[in-house]
C-alpha positions as CSV (number, residue, x, y, z in Angstrom):
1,X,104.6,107.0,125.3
2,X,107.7,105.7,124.5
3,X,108.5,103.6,121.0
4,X,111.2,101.2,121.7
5,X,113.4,98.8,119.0
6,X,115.2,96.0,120.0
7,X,118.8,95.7,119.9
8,X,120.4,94.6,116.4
9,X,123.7,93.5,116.0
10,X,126.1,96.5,114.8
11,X,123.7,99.0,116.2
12,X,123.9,100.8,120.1
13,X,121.0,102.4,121.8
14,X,121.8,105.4,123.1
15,X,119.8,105.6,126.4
16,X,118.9,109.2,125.8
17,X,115.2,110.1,124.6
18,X,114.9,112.4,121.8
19,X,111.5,113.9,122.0
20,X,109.6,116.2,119.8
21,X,107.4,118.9,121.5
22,X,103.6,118.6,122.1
23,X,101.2,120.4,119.6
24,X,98.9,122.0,122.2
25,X,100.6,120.1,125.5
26,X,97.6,117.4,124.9
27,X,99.4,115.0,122.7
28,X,103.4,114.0,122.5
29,X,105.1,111.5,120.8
30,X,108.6,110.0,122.0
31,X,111.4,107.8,120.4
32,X,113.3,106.3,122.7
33,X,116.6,105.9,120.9
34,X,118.8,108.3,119.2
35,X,119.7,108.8,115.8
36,X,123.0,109.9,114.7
37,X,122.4,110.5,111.0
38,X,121.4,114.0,110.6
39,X,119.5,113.6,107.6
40,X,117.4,110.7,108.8
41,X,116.7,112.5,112.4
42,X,115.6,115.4,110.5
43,X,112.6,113.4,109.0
44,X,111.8,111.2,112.3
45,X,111.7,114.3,113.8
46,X,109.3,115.9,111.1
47,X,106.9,112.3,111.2
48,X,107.0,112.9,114.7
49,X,105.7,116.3,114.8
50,X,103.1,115.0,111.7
51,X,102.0,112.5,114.4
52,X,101.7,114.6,117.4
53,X,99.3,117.5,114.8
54,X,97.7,114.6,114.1
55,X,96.8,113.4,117.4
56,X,95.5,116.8,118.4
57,X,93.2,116.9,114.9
58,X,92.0,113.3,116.3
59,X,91.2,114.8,119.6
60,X,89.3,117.5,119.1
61,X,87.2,115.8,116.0
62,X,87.0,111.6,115.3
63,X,87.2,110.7,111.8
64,X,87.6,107.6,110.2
65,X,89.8,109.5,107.5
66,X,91.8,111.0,110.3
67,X,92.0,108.2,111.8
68,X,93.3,106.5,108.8
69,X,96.2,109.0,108.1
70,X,97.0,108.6,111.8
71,X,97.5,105.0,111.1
72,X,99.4,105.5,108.1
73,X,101.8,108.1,109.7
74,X,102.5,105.3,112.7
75,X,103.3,102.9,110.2
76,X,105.8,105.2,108.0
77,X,107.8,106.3,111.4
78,X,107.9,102.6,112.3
79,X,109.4,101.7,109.0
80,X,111.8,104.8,109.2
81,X,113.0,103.6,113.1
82,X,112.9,99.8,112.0
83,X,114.0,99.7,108.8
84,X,115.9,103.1,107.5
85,X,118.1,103.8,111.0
86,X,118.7,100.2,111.7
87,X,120.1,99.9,107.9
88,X,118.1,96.9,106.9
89,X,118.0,97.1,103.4
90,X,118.9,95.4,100.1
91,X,122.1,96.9,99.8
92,X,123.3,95.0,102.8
93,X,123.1,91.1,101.6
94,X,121.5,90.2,104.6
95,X,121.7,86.7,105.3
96,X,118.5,84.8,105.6
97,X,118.4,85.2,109.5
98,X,118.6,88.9,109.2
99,X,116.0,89.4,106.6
100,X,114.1,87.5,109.0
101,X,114.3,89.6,111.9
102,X,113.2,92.9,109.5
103,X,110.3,90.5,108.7
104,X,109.2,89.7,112.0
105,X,109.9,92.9,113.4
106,X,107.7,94.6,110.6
107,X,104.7,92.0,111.0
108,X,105.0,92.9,114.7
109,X,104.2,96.3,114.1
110,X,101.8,96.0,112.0
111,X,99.6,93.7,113.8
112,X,99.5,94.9,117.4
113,X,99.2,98.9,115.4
114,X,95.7,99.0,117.2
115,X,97.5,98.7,120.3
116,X,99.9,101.4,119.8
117,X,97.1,103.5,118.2
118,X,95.1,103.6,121.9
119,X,98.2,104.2,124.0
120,X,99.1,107.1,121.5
121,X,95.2,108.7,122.0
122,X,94.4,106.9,125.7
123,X,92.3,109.8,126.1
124,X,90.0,108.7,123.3
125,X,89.9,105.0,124.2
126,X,85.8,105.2,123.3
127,X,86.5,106.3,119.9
128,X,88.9,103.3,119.3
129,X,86.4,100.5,117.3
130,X,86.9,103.1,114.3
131,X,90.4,101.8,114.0
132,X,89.1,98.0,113.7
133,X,87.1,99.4,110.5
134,X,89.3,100.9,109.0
135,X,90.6,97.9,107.3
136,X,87.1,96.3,106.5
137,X,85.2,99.6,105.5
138,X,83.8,99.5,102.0
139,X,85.7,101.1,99.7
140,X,85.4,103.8,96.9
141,X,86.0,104.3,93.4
142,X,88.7,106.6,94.3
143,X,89.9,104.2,96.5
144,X,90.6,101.5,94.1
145,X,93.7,100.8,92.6
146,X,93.4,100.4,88.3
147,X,90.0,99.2,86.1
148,X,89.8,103.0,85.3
149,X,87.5,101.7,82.3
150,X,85.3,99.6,84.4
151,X,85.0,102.5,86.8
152,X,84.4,105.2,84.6
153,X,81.6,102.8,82.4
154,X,79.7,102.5,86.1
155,X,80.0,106.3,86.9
156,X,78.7,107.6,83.4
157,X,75.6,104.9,84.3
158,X,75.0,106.2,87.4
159,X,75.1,110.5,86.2
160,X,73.1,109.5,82.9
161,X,70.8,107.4,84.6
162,X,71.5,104.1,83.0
163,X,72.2,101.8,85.6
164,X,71.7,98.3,83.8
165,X,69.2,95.6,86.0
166,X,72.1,93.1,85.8
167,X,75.8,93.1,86.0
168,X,78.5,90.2,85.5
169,X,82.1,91.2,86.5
170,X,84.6,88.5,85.5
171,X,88.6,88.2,86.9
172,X,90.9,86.2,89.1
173,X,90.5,85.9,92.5
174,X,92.0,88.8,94.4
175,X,91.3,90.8,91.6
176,X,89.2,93.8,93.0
177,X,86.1,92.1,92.2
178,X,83.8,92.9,95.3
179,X,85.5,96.1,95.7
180,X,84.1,97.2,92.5
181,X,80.5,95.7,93.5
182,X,80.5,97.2,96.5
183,X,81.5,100.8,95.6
184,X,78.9,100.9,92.8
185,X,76.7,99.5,95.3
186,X,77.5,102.5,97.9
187,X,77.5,105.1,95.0
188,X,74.2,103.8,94.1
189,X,72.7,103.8,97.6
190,X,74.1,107.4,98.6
191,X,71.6,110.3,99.3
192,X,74.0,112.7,98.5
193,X,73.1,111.2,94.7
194,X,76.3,111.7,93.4
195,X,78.8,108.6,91.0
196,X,80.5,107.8,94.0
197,X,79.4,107.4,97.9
198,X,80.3,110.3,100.0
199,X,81.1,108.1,103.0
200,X,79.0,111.1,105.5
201,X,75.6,109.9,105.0
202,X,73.7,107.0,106.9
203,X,73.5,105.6,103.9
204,X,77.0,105.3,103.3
205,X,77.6,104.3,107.1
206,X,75.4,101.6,107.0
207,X,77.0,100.2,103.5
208,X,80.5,100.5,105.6
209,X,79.0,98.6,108.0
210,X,77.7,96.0,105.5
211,X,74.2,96.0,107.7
212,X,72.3,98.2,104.4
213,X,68.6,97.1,104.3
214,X,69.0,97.3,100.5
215,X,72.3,95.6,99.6
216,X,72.0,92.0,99.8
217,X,75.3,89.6,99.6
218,X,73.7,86.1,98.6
219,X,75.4,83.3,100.5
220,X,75.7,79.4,100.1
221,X,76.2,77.0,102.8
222,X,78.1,74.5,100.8
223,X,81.2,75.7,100.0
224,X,81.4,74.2,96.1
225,X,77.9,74.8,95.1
226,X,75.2,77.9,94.9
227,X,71.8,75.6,94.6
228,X,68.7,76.6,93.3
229,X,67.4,76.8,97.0
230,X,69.9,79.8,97.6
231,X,68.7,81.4,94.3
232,X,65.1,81.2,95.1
233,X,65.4,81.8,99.0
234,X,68.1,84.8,99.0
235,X,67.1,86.5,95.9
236,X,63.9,85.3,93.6
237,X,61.4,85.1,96.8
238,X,63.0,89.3,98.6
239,X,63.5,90.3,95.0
240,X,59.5,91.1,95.0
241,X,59.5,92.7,98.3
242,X,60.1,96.7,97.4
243,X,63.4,98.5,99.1
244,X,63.7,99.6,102.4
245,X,64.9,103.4,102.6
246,X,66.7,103.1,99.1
247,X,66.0,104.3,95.2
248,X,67.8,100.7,94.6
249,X,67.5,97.3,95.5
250,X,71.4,95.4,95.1
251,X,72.0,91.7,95.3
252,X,75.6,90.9,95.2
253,X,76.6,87.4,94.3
254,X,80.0,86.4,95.0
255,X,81.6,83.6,93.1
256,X,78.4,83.2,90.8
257,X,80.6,80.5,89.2
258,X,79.5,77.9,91.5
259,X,75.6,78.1,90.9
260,X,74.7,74.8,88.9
261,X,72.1,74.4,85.9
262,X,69.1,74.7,88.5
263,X,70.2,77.8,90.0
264,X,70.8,79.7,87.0
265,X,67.3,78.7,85.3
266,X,65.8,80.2,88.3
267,X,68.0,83.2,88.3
268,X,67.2,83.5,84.8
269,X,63.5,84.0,84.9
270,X,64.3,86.7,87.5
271,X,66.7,88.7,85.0
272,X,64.1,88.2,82.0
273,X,61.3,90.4,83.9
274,X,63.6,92.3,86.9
275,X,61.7,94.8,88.9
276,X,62.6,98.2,88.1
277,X,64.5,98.9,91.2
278,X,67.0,95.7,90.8
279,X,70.5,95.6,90.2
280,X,71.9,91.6,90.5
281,X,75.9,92.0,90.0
282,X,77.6,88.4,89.4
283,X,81.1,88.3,90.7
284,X,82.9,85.0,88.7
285,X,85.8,84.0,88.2
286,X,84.7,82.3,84.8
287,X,82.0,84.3,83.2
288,X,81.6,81.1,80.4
289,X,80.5,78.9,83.1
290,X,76.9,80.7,82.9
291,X,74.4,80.5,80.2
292,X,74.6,81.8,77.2
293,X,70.7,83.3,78.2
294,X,72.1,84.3,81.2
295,X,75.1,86.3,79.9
296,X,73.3,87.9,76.5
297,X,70.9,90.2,79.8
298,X,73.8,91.2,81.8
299,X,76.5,93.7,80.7
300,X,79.8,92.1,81.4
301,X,82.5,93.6,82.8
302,X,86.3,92.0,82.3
303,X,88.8,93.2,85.4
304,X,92.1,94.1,83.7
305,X,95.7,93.6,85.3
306,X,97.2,96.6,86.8
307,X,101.0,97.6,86.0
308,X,103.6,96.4,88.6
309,X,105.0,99.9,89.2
310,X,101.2,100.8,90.0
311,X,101.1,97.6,92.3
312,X,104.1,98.5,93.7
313,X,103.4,102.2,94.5
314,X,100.3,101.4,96.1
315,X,102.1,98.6,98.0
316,X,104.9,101.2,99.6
317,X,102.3,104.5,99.8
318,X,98.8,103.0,101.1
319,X,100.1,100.1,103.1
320,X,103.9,101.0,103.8
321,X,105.4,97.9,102.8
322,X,109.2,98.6,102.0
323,X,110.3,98.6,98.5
324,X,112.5,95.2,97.6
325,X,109.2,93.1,99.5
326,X,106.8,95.4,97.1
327,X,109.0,94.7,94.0
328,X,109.1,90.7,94.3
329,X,105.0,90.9,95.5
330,X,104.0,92.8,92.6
331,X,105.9,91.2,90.2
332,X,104.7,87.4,91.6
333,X,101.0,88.9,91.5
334,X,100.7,88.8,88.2
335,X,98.7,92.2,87.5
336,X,96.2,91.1,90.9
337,X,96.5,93.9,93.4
338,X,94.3,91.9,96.4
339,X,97.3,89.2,95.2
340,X,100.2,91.1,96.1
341,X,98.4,93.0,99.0
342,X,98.2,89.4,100.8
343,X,101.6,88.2,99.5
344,X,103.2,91.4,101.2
345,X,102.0,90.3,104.3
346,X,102.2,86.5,103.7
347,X,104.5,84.3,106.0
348,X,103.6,81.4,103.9
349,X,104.7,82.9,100.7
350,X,108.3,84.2,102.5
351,X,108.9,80.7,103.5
352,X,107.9,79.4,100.2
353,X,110.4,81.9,98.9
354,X,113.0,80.8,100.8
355,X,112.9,77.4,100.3
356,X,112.7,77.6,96.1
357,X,115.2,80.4,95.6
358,X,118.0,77.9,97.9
359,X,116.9,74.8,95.9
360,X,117.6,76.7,92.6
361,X,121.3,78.1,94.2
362,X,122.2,74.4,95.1
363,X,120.8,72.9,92.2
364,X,124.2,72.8,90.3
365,X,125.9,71.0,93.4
366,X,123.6,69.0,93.8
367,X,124.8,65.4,92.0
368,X,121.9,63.6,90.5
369,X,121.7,60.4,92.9
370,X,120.8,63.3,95.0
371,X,117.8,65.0,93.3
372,X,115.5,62.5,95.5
373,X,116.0,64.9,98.3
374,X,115.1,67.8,96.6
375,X,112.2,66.5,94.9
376,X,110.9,65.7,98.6
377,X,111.8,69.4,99.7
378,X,109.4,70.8,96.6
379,X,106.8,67.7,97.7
380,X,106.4,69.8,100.8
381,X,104.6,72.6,99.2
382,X,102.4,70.4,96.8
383,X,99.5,71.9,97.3
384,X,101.4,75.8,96.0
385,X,103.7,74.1,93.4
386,X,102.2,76.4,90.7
387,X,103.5,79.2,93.0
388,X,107.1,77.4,93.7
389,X,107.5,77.1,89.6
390,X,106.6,80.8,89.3
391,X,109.0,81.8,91.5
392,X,111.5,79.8,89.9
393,X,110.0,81.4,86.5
394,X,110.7,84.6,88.0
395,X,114.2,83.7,89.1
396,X,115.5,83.0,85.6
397,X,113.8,86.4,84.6
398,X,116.5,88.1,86.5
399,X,119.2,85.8,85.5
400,X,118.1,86.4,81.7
401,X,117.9,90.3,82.3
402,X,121.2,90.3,84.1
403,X,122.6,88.7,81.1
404,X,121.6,90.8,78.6
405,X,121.9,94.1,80.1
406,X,123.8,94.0,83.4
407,X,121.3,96.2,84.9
408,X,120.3,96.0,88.9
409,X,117.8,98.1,89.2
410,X,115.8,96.2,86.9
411,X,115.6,92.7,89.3
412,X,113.1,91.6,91.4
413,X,115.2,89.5,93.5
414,X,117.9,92.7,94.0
415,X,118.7,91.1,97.7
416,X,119.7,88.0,95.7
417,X,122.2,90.1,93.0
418,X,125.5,88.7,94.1
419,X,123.9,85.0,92.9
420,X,122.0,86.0,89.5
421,X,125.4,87.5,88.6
422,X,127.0,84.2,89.1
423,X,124.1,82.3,87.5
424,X,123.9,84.6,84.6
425,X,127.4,84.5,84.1
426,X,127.1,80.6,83.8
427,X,124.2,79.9,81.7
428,X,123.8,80.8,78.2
429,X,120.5,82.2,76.1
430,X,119.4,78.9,74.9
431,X,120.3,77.4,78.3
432,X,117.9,80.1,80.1
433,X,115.2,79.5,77.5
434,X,115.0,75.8,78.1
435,X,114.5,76.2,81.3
436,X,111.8,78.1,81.1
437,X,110.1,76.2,78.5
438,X,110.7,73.2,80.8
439,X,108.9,75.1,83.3
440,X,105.7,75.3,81.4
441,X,105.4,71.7,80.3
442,X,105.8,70.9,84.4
443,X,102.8,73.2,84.9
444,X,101.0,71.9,82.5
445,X,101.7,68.0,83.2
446,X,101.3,68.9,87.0
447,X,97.8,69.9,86.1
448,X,97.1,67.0,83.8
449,X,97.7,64.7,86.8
450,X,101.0,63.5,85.8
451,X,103.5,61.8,88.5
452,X,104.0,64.8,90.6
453,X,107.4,63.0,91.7
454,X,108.4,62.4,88.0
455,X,107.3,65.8,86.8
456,X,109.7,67.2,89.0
457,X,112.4,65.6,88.6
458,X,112.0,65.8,85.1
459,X,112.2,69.3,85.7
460,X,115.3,69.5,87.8
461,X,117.4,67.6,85.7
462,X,116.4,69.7,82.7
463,X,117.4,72.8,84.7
464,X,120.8,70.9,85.8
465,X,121.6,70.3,82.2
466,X,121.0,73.9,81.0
């Protein structure tokens, strides 16, 4: 099979394959256009030959963690071919169509990777609904990314036998929330017995496959509200019946937030006298909305931000997203991994991007019979404009740093270092501080249902003035 790239401006494809040898003559990978940096051909050629091994291990046994690494060494050639040879990086100043193009061609990759992956093992084509899995199989402890406490607190319950009958676990969305559910839930459920699920037994399997007799995810038809009838139907009324093949019985109830007064009164009477082999974990985003009854049985459990260079590391290792896009996502996601996981792969949030970091660049040439116009252009994303100000927050977070300690490396925005410079150079401390103060009060009035129209230009004239 042969990878191809399409032409870029200021690069040639040189019609000659360079190929790397099969492992056993059953597998070979090919990359269709030369590379004339030494240095970087040494390493395509060495993911190539990581490939090709792989491809062969594949072959002669299916795994889903194979298959997994197989994924993941696809997706670090691709990057290498797309983004390293092509020279598509910060350093550059791309303009906005060029960043684009890395963008699209990047998405591209990654979403038709399934597609690759069976021309790449065609031998193996029955083998292939693994790969669809991958992406949706439950995770592990060891698979998830910060909440070390929360983690460790589940494990020692599990090896001293102390698992509690009812668990509340309380964070943002995004957070990790159902991940940590549903890994206690498979560690819990494994026959192998041990603090976390070996991913080999049927047990496990079946978790993966979220079709375990004994894990139960309690639904609600109306999206706002969990009503009593859910409570009782999905949880009170099964909770009696004993478990299927399991030493456990889970219910998982995802955002528990929305259950009203009725609901948790019925809930309640099933926490006060739980069978034995019961464990109800409460996924909320706001653990005060329940009652005070309800919280005092239930151990709580607070999901903690994760450091940005942890975010970020995760971002470039696990799912080989390049560096400046993991730097601005991790930064934006505010300590939420599952947040800067989707913002990494988010059209929506590079469009948004785009379209406050050129309002802020404009905004001193802008004269003020014309701030109308821009006031429309942040109208347009009304329904994120708690995201827009952050990114502007953000913004004068790198024009502050710049000021006080000249430093590049220490941006988000690096691609945008030419214009901090000139931004820092312009404003002053207090300047920089008012703005920011300004955008707080705008937040706040935009959520006390002020004149979204005079909130914002409230807003830009402060930022024009300092």
């Amino acid at each position: 099979m042969a990878v191809r790239v399409n032409e870029v401006n200021q690069v040639t494809q040189v019609p000659d394959a360079q190929k790397t040898q099969a492992g056993d003559g059953s597998f070979k990978f090919t990359l269709a256009s030369a590379i004339t940096d030494a240095d970087l051909q040494a390493k395509v050629d060495a993911l190539m030959q990581d490939i090709t091994a792989q491809g062969n291990r594949i072959a002669e046994h299916m795994d889903i963690r194979d298959m997994k690494r197989y994924r993941g060494l696809i997706k670090d050639f691709l990057n290498e071919v797309v983004y390293r040879s092509h020279k598509f990086s910060r350093e550059n100043f791309l303009d906005r169509r060029g960043r684009h193009r890395v963008y699209g061609i990047i998405r591209l990759i990654d979403s038709n990777l399934d597609e690759l992956a069976s021309e790449l093992v065609e031998d193996e084509k029955d083998h292939l609904s693994i790969l669809a899995r991958i992406g949706e199989a439950m995770a592990g402890f060891k698979d998830i990314v910060g909440n070390e406490q929360i983690i460790e607190h589940l494990q020692n319950a599990i090896s001293m036998g102390k698992v509690s009958h009812a668990y509340i676990i309380n964070g943002p969305q995004l957070s990790g929330k159902m991940m940590i559910a549903e890994a206690f839930a498979r560690a819990l459920q494994c026959e192998k017995e041990g603090t976390d699920g070996c991913g080999e037994c049927k047990s496990c399997h079946q978790a993966d496959d979220h079709n375990h007799p004994d894990i139960i995810y309690v639904s609600h038809e109306k999206p706002n509200n969990i009503s009593v009838d859910d409570i009782r139907t999905q949880l009170n009324n099964d909770i009696v019946i004993k478990p299927y093949s399991s030493k456990y019985k889970i219910y998982i109830v995802d955002e528990a937030e929305k259950m009203n007064q009725q609901a948790q009164n019925a809930l309640l009477k099933t926490i006060e006298e739980p069978p034995a082999y019961a464990v109800i974990m409460l996924l909320t985003t706001n653990a005060d909305s329940f009652l005070q009854t309800i919280r005092s049985r239930c151990i709580t459990l607070n999901m903690k931000s994760v450091k940005d260079e942890v975010i970020k590391a995760y971002l470039m290792n696990e799912k080989h997203i390049p560096d400046y896009q993991a730097d601005i996502s991790a930064a934006f996601a505010q300590g939420i991994v599952g947040k800067a996981v989707k913002l990494a792969s988010s059209d929506e949030f590079n469009e948004l991007k785009e379209s406050a970091l050129s309002l802020i660049k404009r905004l001193d040439d802008i004269d003020l019979y014309e701030l109308g116009a821009a006031v429309k252009q942040i109208a347009e994303y009304k329904l994120k404009v708690q995201d827009y100000f952050d990114l502007i927050m953000v913004w004068y977070r790198d024009v502050l740093y710049m000021k006080a300690t000249n430093d590049v490396n220490g941006l988000i925005f690096k691609d945008e270092v030419y214009d901090i410079k000139k931004q820092a150079a312009k404003h002053s401390y207090q300047g920089i501080e008012a703005i920011l103060e300004a955008l707080e009060k705008a937040k706040i009035r935009i959520n006390a249902n002020v004149n979204f129209d005079l909130v914002i230009e409230l807003l830009l004239m402060t930022i024009k003035e300092n």
